[in-house]
C-alpha positions as CSV (number, residue, x, y, z in Angstrom):
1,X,-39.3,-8.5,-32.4
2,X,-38.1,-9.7,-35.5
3,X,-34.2,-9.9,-36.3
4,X,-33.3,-7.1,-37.5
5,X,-35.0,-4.9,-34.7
6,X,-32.8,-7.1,-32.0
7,X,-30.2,-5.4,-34.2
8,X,-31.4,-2.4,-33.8
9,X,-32.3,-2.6,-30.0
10,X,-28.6,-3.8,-29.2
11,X,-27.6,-0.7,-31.3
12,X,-29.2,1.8,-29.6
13,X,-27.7,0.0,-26.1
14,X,-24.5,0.2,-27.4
15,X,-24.9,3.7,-28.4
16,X,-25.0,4.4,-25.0
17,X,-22.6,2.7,-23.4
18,X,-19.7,3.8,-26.1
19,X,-20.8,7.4,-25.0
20,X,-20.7,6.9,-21.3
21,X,-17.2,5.4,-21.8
22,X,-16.0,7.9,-23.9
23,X,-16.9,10.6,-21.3
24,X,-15.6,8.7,-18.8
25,X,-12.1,8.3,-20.6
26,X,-11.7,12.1,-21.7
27,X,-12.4,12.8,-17.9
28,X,-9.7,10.4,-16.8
29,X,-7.6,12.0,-18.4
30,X,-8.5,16.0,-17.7
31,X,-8.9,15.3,-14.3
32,X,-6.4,14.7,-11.1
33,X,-8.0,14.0,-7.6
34,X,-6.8,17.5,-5.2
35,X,-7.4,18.6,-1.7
36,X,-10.4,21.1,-1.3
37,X,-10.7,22.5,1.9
38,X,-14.2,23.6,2.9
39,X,-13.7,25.5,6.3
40,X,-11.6,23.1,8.8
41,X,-12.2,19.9,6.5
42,X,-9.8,18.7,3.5
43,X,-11.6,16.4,0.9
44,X,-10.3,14.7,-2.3
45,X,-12.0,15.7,-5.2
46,X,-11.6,15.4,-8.9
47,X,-10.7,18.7,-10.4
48,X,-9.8,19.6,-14.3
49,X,-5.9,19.4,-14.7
50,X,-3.6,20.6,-17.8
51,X,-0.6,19.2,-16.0
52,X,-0.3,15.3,-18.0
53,X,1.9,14.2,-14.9
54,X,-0.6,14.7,-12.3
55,X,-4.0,13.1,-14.1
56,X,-5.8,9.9,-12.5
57,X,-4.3,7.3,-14.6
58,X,-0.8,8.9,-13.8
59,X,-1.5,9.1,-9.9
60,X,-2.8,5.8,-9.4
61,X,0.7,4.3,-11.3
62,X,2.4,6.5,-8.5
63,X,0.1,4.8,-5.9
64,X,0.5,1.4,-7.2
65,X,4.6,1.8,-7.8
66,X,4.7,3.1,-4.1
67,X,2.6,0.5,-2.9
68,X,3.1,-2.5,-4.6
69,X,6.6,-2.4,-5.8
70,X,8.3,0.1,-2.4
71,X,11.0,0.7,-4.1
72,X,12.6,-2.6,-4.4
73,X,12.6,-1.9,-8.6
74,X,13.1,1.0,-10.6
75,X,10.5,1.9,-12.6
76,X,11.5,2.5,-15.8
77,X,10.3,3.9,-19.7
78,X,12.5,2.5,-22.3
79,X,10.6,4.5,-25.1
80,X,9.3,7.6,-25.6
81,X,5.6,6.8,-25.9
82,X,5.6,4.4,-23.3
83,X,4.2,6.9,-20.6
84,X,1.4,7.7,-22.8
85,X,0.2,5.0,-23.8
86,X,0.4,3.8,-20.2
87,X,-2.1,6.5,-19.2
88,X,-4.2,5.5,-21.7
89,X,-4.2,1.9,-20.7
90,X,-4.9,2.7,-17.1
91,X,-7.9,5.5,-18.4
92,X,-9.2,3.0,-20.1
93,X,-9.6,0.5,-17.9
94,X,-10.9,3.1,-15.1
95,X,-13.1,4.1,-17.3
96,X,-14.4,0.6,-18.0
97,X,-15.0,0.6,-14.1
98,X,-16.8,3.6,-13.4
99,X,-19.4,2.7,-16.4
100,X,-19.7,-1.4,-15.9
101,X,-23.0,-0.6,-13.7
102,X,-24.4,1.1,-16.8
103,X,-23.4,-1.3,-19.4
104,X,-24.6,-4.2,-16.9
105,X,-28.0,-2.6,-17.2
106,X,-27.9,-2.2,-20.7
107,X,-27.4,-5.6,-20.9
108,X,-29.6,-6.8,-18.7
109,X,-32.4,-4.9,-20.2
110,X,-31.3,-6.3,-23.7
111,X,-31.5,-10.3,-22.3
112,X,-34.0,-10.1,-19.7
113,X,-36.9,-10.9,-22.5
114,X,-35.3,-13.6,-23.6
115,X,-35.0,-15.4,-20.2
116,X,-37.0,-18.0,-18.1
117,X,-38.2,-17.1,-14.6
118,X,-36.2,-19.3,-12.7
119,X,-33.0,-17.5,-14.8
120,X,-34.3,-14.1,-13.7
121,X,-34.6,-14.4,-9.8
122,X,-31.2,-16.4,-10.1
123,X,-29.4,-13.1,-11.3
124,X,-31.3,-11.1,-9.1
125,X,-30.4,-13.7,-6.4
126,X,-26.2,-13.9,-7.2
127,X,-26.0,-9.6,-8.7
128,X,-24.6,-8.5,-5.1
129,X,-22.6,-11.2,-4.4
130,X,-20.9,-11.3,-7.9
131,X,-19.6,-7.5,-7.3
132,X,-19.2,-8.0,-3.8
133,X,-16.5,-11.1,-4.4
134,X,-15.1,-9.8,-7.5
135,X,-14.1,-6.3,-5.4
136,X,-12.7,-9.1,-2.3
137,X,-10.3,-10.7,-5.0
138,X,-9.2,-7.6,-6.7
139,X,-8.3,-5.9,-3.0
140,X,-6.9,-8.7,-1.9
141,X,-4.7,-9.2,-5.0
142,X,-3.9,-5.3,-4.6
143,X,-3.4,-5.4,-0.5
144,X,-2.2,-9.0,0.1
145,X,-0.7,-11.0,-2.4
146,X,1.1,-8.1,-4.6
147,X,2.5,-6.2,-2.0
148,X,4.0,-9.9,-0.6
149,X,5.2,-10.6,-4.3
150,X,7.0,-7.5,-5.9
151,X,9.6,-6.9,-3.1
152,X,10.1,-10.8,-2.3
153,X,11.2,-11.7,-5.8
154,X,13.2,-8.9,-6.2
155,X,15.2,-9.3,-3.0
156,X,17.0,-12.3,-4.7
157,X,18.4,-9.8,-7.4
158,X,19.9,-7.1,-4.4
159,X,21.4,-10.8,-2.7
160,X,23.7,-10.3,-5.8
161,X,24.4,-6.8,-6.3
162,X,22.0,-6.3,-9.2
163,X,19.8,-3.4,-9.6
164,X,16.6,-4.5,-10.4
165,X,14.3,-2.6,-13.4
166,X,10.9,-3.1,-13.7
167,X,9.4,-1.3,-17.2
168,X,6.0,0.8,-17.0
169,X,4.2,-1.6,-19.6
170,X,5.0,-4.9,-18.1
171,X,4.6,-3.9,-14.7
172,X,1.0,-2.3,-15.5
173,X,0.2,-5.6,-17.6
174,X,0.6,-7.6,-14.7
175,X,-1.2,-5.8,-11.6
176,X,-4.1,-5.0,-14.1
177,X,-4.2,-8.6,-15.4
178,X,-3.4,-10.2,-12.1
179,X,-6.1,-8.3,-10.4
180,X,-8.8,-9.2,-12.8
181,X,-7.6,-12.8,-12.9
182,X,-8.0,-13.0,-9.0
183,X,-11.5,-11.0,-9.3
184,X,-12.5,-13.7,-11.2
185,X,-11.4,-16.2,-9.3
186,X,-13.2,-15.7,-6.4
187,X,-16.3,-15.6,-8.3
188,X,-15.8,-20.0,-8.2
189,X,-19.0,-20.0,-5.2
190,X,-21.2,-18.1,-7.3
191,X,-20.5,-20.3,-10.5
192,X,-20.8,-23.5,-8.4
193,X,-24.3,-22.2,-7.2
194,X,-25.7,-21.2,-10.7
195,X,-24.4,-24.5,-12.0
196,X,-26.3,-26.1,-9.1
197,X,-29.2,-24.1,-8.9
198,X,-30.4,-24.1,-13.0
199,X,-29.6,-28.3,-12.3
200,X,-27.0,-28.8,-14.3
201,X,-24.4,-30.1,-11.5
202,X,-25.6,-31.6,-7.9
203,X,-24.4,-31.0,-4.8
204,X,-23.1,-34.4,-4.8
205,X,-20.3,-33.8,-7.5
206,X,-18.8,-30.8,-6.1
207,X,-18.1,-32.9,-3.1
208,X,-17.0,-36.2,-5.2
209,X,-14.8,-34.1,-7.4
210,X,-12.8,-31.9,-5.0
211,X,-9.6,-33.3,-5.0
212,X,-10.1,-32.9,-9.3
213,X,-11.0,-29.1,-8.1
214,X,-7.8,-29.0,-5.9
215,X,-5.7,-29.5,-8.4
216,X,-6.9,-27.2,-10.6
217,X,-7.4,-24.5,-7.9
218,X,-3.0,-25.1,-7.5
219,X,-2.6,-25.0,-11.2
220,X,-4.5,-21.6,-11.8
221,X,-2.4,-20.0,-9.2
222,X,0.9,-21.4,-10.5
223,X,-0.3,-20.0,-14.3
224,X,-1.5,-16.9,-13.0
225,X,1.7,-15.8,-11.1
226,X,5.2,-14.8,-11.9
227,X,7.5,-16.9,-9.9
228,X,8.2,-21.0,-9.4
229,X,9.0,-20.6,-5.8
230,X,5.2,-21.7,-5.0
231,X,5.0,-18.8,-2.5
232,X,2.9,-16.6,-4.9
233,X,0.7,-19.5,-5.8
234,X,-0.3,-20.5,-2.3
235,X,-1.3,-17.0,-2.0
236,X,-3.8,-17.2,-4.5
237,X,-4.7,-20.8,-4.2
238,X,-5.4,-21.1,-0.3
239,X,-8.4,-18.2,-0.6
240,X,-9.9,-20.7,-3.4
241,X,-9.7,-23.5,-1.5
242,X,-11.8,-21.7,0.9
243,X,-14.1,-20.4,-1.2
244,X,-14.3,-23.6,-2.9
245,X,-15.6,-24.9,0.6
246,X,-18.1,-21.8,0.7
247,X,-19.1,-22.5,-2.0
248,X,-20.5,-25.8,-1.3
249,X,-21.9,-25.2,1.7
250,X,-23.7,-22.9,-0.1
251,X,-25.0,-25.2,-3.0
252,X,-26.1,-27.9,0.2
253,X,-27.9,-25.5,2.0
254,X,-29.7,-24.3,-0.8
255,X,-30.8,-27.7,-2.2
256,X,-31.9,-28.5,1.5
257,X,-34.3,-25.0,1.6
258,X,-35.4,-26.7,-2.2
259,X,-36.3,-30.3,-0.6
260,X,-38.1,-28.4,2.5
261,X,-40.4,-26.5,0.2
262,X,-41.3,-29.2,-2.1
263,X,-42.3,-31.2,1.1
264,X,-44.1,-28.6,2.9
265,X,-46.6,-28.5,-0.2
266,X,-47.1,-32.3,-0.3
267,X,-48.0,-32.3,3.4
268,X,-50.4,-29.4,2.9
269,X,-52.3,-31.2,-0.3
């Protein structure tokens, strides 16, 4: 296709994927998940709401502030258009969950074309692990190292007789950040396998550069988190140190599988 029908094509993908969000935001927030009881069972469902208090983006802040923050801060809204646009923040980004497998595939049908072979079976080969660590880091940020943070920073303000406040916005900013940040992070064995596997880094240099990796393993989780007591940051850099590890096991047994398939043709011929 010429230039101006890539234009086009992306477009037309685009098209759809605005559209799919969209839905998916108005529905955030014109919908609360309720109780339905069908004969002796109770199941969650989501059901249209008028009430703006009890919408998903406003129960999930609930859910977070209950069980992130368990009341060691008061959650506070120091203007009046705070709350709002705190539900929109969290719609939004709910609704950039629920559509991601839709505009994956709109990208991937707008880029498959243009790639190789080998750069094909190598997203196939690293699609389910990709989601599946980037869901591990997000619930571990949410279950493990938040829960651990919120009320052990904020004990050192009741040693003192203060009365800690924690605003909406900020507090929002930082779970959602945080949790994407950490997501990320524990993609690190899927980037040191592409790397390795399209040849652009041996196996050899991910185990001649790890104490270079160590240290920037500690100073991403000293950047990424709120307090200089180095509690937070082991939190978050002892799982990358592991993965780190998985990672290269990973990267070795896959260039040995390589080697034994290149041999086994030689022996054959």
């Amino acid at each position: 296709m010429s230039f101006f029908e890539h234009l086009e094509e992306l477009r037309q993908r685009l098209k759809v994927v605005i559209a799919v969000f969209i839905v998916a935001f108005v529905l955030m927030l014109t919908f609360a998940i309720a109780p339905v009881t069908f004969g002796q069972t109770q199941v969650f469902l989501p059901l249209p709401t008028a009430d703006q208090g009890r919408t998903i983006p406003a129960q999930l802040i609930v859910l977070l502030n209950h069980s992130l923050v368990k009341g060691s801060a008061v959650l506070t809204v120091l203007t009046p258009w705070e709350a709002v646009i705190a539900q929109l923040k969290v719609a939004m980004f709910l609704a950039a969950v629920i559509t991601s497998p839709i505009s994956t595939y709109e990208f991937w049908r707008f880029v498959a074309p243009a790639l190789k072979p080998s750069e094909r079976r190598l997203i196939f080969r690293i699609t389910a692990p990709v989601a599946a660590l980037f869901l591990a880091g997000v619930l571990v940020s949410l279950l493990v190292v938040l829960p651990f943070t919120f009320p052990f920073l904020y004990a050192f303000a009741y040693s003192f007789g203060a009365t800690p406040l924690l605003r909406l916005d900020e507090f929002l900013d930082f779970v959602l950040w945080f949790s994407l940040a950490f997501g990320l992070a524990f993609e690190l064995p899927v980037v040191m396998y592409g790397l390795s596997y399209l040849g652009i880094v041996t196996p050899e240099f991910w185990k001649k550069n790890w104490r270079y990796a160590v240290i920037a393993i500690f100073i991403f989780g000293a950047v990424i988190t709120p307090d200089g007591s180095g509690i937070t940051m082991m939190l978050v850099a002892i799982p990358m140190l592991f993965l780190y590890a998985a990672g290269y096991v990973a990267v070795v047994q896959r260039s040995k599988h390589a080697a034994r398939q290149s041999i086994a043709p030689a022996k054959s011929s």
